[in-house]
Every structure is written in structure tokens, then in C-alpha cells.
C-alpha positions in Angstrom: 53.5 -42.8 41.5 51.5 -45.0 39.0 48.9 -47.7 40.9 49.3 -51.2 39.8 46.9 -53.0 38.1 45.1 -55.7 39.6 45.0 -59.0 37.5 41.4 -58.8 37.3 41.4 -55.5 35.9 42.0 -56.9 32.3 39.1 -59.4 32.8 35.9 -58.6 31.0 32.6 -58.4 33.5 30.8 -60.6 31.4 33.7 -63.6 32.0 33.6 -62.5 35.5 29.8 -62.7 35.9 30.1 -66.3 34.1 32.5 -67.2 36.1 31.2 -66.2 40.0 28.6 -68.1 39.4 30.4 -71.5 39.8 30.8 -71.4 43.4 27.3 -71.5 43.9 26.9 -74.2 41.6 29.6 -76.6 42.5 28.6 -75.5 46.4 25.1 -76.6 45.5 25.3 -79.3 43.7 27.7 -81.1 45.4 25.7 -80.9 48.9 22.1 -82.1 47.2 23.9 -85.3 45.5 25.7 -85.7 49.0 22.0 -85.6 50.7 20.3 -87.7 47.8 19.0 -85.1 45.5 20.8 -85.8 42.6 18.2 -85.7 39.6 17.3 -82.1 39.8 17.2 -81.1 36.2 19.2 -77.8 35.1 16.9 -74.7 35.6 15.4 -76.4 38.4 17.6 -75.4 41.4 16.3 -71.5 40.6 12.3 -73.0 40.7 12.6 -74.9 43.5 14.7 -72.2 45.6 12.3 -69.5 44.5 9.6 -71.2 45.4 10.6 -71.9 48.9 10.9 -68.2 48.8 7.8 -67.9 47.4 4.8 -64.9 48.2 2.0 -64.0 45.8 4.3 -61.0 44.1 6.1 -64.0 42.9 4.6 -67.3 41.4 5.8 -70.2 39.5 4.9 -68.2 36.5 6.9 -65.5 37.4 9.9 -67.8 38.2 9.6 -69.6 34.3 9.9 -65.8 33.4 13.0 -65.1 34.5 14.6 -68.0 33.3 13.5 -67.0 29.5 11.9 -70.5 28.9 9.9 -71.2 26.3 5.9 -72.7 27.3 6.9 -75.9 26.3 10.9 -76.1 27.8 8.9 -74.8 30.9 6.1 -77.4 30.4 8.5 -80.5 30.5 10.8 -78.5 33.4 7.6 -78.7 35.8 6.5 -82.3 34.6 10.1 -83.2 35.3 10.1 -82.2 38.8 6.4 -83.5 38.8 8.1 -86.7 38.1 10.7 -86.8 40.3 8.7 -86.2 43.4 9.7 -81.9 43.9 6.5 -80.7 43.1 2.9 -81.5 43.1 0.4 -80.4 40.8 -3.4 -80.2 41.9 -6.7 -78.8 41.3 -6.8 -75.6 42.5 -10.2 -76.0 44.4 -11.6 -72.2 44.1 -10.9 -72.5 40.0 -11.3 -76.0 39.1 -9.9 -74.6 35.6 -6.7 -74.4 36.9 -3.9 -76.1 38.5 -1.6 -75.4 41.3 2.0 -76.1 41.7 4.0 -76.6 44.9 6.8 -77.7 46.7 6.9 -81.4 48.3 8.7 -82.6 51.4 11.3 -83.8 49.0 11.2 -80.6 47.4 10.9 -78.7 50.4 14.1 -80.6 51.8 16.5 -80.0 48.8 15.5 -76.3 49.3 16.9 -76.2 52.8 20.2 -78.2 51.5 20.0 -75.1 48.4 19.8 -72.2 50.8 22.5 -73.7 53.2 24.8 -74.3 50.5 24.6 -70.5 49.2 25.1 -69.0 52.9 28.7 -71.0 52.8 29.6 -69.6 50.0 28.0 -65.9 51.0 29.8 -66.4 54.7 33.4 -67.5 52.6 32.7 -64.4 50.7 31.9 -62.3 53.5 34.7 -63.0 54.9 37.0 -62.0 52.0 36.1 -58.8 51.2 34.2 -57.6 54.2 30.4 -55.8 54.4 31.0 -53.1 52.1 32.3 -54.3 49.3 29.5 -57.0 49.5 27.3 -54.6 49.9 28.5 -53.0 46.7 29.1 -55.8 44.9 25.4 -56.3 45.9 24.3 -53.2 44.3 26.3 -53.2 41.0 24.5 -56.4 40.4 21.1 -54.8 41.1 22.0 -52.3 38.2 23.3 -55.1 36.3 19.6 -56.5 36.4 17.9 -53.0 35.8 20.1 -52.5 32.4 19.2 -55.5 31.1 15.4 -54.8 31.6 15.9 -51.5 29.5 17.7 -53.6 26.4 14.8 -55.6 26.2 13.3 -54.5 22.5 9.6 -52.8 22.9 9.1 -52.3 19.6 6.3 -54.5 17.9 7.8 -54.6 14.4 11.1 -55.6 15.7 12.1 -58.7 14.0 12.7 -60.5 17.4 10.1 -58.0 19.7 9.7 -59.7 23.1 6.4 -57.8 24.9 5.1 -58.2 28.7 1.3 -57.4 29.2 1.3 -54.7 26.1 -1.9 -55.4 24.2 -1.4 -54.2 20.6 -3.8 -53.1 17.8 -2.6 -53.5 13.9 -5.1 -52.8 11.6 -4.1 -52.5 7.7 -0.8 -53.6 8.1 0.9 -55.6 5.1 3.8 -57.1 6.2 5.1 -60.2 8.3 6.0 -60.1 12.0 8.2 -61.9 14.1 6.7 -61.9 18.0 8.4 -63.5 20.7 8.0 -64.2 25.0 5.2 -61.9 24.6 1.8 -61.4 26.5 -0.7 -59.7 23.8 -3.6 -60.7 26.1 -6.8 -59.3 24.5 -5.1 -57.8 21.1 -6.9 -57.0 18.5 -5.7 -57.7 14.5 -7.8 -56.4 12.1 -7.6 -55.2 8.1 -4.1 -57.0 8.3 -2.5 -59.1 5.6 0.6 -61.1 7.6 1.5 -63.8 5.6 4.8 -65.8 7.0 4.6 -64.3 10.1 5.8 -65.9 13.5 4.5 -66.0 17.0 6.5 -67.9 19.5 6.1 -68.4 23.1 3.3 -65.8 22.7 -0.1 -65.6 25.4 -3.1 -64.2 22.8 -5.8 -65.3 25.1 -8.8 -63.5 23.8 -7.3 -61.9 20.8 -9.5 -61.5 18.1 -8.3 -61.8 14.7 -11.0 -60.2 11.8 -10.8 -59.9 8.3 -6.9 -61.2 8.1 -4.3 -63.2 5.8 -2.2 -65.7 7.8 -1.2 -67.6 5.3 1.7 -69.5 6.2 2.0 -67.9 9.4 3.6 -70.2 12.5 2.1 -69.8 15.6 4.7 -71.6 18.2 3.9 -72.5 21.6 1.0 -69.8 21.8 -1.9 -69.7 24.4 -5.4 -68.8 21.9 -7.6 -69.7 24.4 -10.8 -67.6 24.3 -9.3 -66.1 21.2 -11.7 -65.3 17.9 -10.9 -65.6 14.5 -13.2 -64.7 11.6 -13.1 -63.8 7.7 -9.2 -65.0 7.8 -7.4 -66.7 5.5 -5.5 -69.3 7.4 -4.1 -71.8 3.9 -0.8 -73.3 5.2 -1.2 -71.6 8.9 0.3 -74.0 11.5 -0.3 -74.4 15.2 2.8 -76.1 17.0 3.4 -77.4 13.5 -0.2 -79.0 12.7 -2.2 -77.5 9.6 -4.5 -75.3 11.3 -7.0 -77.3 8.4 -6.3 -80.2 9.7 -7.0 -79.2 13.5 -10.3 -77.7 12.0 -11.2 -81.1 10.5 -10.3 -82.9 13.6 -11.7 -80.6 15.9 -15.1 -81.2 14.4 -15.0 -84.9 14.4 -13.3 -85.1 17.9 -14.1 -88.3 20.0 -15.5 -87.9 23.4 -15.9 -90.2 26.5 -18.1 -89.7 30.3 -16.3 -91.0 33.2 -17.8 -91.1 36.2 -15.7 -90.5 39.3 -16.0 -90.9 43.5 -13.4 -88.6 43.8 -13.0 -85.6 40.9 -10.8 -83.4 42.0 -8.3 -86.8 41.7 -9.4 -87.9 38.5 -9.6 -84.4 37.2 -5.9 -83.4 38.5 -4.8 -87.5 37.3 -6.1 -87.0 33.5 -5.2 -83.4 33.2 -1.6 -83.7 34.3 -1.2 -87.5 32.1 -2.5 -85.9 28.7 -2.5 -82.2 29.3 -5.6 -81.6 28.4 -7.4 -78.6 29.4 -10.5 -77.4 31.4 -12.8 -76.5 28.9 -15.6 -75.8 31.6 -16.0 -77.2 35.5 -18.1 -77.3 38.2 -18.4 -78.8 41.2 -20.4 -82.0 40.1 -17.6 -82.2 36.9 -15.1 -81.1 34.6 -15.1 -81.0 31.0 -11.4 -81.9 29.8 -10.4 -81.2 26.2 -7.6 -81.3 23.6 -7.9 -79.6 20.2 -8.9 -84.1 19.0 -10.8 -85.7 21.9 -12.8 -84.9 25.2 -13.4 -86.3 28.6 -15.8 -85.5 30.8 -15.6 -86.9 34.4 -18.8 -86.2 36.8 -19.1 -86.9 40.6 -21.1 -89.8 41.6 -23.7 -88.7 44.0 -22.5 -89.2 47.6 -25.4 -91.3 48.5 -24.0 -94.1 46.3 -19.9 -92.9 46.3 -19.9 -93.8 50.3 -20.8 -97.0 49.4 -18.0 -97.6 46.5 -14.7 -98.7 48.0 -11.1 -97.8 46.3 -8.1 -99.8 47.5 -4.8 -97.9 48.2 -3.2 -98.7 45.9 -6.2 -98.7 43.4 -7.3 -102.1 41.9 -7.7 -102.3 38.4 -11.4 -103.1 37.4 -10.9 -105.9 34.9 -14.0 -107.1 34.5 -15.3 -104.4 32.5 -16.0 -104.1 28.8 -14.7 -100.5 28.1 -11.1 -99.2 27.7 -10.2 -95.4 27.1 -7.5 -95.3 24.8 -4.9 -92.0 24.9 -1.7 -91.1 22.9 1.1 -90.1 24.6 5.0 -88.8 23.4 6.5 -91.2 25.5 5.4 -94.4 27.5 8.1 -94.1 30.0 7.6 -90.7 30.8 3.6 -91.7 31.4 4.5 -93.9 33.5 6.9 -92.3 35.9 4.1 -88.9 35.6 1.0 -91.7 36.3 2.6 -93.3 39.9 3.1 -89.5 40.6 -0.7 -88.8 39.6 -2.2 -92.0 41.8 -1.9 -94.3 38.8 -0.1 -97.1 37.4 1.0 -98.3 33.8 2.5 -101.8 33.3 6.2 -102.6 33.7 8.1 -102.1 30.6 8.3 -105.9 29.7 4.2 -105.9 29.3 4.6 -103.4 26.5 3.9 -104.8 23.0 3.9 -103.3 19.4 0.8 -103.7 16.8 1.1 -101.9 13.7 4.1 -99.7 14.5 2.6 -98.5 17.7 4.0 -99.3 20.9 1.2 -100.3 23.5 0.6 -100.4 27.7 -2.5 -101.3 29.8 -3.0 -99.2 32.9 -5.3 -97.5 35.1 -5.9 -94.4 37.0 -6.8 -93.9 41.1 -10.0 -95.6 41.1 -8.9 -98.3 38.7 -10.5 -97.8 35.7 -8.5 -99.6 32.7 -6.5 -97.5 30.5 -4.2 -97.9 27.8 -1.2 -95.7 26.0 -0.4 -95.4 22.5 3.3 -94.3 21.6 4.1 -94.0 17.8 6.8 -96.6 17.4 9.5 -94.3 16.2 9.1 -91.8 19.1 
């Protein structure tokens, strides 16, 4: 006697795989907008539910990792949900360098409407095909998982390699390479000629580059930090799009500016998440700020004379002073939602103005000090 076949039997996993996930979605979705949390961005449903799940075997950075992002689609995802009240970002105060990421109460609350909403749809499915086949299906995606960790390409001259932790050596190599989601953490490139070749979404702290051609060569969302370069031929080489000449030329001739703070950890965490600049050095009396054009420093006024400086809540903005730090930003809005996030304020969108195609706001940070944003006109 010949067994039937089941309808689903002519369906291809991959269709089924696409489509088992909307139950979860809809399910999800429709219970945050019904409890008010209807601006989570996509991709941010898996960061906030992981990190309500969260131990130290599995960060934020871990998190951005699985969902294949590059730095800066990851970049804007947290600043999003910076933004929109899910997470907070603050100095991390045993590495001032660095800055840790969190759930809020409202972040903290749309995780408990997240995980509710998947155990319906787990208890409907339960229900449906009992513990054993759940408990298969469980374990088929499991594999699932593992096989698409094994087709991930290892090889370093694969036009589209994608590395995690592998620190490579190439010494006298003459041709191009095309690196991707990679961590080459202390790499070494030596003897190499690798004219038009391309590093995206690529962490090279502390790689050192010596007696190399990277003409041409695109380095994409890349973290250098602490990396070396010398005797290299860098003609047309570009950084995020910038002529690494031109960074070179402005690096040298970058602006600087002392602020002097009561509280620096709240400057510090205010000024690093408005311009994303990073922590060139810190200690506990100040932080050093920097971007590849200007620097900040911010010290701590001594607490002799910071007990007797009062800041309002909210801050006043100290008018009455002849000084206003100036900083560029992509978009004015966007500052301004991040800023009242941050313990700042810019002014409403009607005391914007335009001077010579760029588009112009006064503000200030938590202890008031005046500030104004640039936005190119056209951005």
C-alpha cells in the first residue's frame, strides 16, 4: 500500500523556514504596538530579547553578530534604540575608554511583552504536534544552525572571505583581496603589493601594515585603532570613502577645545554618544575625545570648587558666555532626539536657520554649556 503524501512534502525547507517565522512576528508585533511599543526598528526585537537574556557568554556585540550587520547598520540600530528610550549607553566606569549598553525600563518592559508573545505561539504549537515532535523540530533546527556555520568561507583569498578572530600574515603577495565581517585583530601585512583591494566591516585593531601598495584600496567600516602603517603607498586609498590624504592633512591640522566639567562621566558619555568620537586616552580627572578632524578634552573640576557649582534639572543654558563649541552632525533631527536622551537639549526645529548652505541649531549639553550643530544643507 503506497503512503500518501502530505501537502507539505512538496514544499521546500527554505519556504518553510521563511515562512514559520511569521507567527512569531505577527504574534509579537501585534502585542508591543497593543502595549505602546510601536517604534522598535527591524532587527531590534532579536537585541532587545537577547539582551534580556543576556550573560557574559553573550553581549551586545555578540548579538550584532548574529544578525550579520554591518558596523555602521549596527551603529545606527543601537543609536536608534538609544533614541527611542530601549537602551542606554554610559561610561563604563572600570574602562572610561569604553561604553556600555543596556536595557531601560521601557526596554526592559517590551521584553516581557516579547517573551510572552513567543510562549503563545510555543504553547499553540505545543499543543499541535505534542513534545516530541517539538522536541525534534527543536533539534533539526540546531543542525540547521551548525551547517550554516560550516558554509561560512575560511579561506583568506576568497573573493567574499568572512573571518572570526583568525589573525593572518601575507607577506609578498601581489594581488587584490576582498575581506569581509572579519576580525584580523593584530595581523600583520608585510612585502605585499594589494592595490584595489577591499576591507569591509573588518576589526584590524593593531595590524601593522610595512612596506605595502594600497593604492586604491577601500577600507569600509574598519576598526584601525592602534593599528601601524609605515613605507606604504596609500595614493587613492580611502577610509569610509575619504582620501586617506586628505585625513592625513586634516589629521594634522585638527582643531581642539578643554571643557571643564562637574560631572565627567556625563559629559564624557553626552559628547561621545552626540558626535561619536572616541576615547583617545582617560583617566579619572578627564578624558581625551577624538575624531580623525577635531578633539575635546573634558577634565573634572576639583571637588572643592564642583560642590559649590549648581546645575538645574533640566540644565540651564549659560548664555552669558563668550565661547560656543561648534560640531557637524549628519542630521539635526536625529541630534536632537539622541541629545534629550544624552541630558541635553537642541532648539525646536522652527529656531533652525540656514547660512551659506548650512543648516544651523543652538543647544547645550547637561551642565549647560552652549553648543551649536552644523548640517550640510543637502543632507
Amino acid at each position: 500500500m503506497t503512503q500518501s503524501r502530505h501537502p507539505v512534502d512538496d514544499v521546500s525547507m527554505a519556504a518553510l523556514l521563511r515562512h514559520a517565522r511569521l507567527p512569531y512576528a505577527i504574534a509579537m508585533r501585534t502585542a508591543l504596538e497593543a502595549a505602546g511599543f510601536d517604534d522598535i526598528p527591524k532587527n531590534g526585537l532579536y537585541v532587545i530579547g537577547g539582551l534580556a537574556r543576556q550573560s557574559d557568554a553573550h553581549p551586545l556585540s555578540r548579538l550584532i553578530e548574529e544578525l550579520r550587520l554591518s558596523k555602521q547598520a549596527s551603529g545606527q540600530l543601537v543609536d536608534t534604540l538609544v533614541t527611542r528610550g530601549y537602551l542606554n549607553r554610559e561610561v563604563d566606569q572600570e574602562d572610561r575608554r569604553r561604553l556600555t549598553i543596556g536595557l531601560t525600563e521601557r526596554g526592559r518592559a517590551a521584553a516581557k511583552v516579547l517573551a510572552a508573545a513567543g510562549a503563545t505561539v510555543d504553547g499553540e504549537l505545543l499543543s499541535r504536534i505534542g513534545p516530541n515532535d517539538l522536541a525534534s523540530a527543536r533539534h533539526a533546527l540546531f543542525v540547521l544552525v551548525d551547517i550554516g556555520r560550516k558554509l561560512m568561507p575560511q579561506d583568506a583569498n576568497h573573493p567574499h572571505t568572512s573571518h572570526t578572530g583568525h589573525i593572518m600574515e601575507i607577506a609578498d603577495t601581489r594581488k587584490a583581496l576582498h575581506v569581509r565581517n572579519s576580525d584580523l585583530t593584530e595581523s600583520r601585512f608585510s612585502q605585499a603589493k594589494l592595490p584595489k583591494s577591499r576591507f569591509d566591516d573588518v576589526n584590524m585593531q593593531a595590524t601593522t601594515f610595512t612596506n605595502i601598495n594600497l593604492r586604491d584600496a577601500h577600507f569600509d567600516d574598519v576598526n584601525l585603532t592602534n593599528a601601524a602603517i609605515t613605507d606604504a603607498n596609500l595614493s587613492g586609498m580611502t577610509i569610509n570613502g575619504l582620501l586617506v590624504t586628505d585625513l592625513l592633512r586634516a589629521y594634522r591640522s585638527r582643531s581642539s577645545a578643554v571643557l571643564y566639567a562637574k560631572n565627567l562621566a556625563k559629559l564624557q558619555a553626552f559628547y561621545q554618544g552626540m558626535l561619536l568620537l572616541s576615547v583617545e586616552h582617560a583617566e579619572p580627572d578627564h578624558a581625551v575625545l577624538a575624531s580623525p578632524v577635531a578633539r575635546l578634552t573634558i577634565i573634572q573640576i576639583p571637588e572643592s570648587i564642583a560642590t559649590s557649582i549648581h546645575i538645574a534639572d533640566p540644565p540651564q543654558r549659560r548664555t552669558e558666555t563668550s565661547i560656543k563649541l561648534v560640531f557637524e552632525v549628519a542630521s539635526i533631527a536625529a541630534a536632537r532626539v539622541t541629545a534629550l536622551g544624552l541630558g541635553g537639549e537642541l532648539d525646536p526645529p522652527e529656531r533652525e536657520w540656514t547660512c551659506r548652505s548650512v543648516r544651523l541649531c543652538d543647544g547645550h549639553d547637561p551642565e549647560g554649556n552652549v553648543l551649536q550643530f552644523r548640517q550640510p544643507a543637502m543632507a
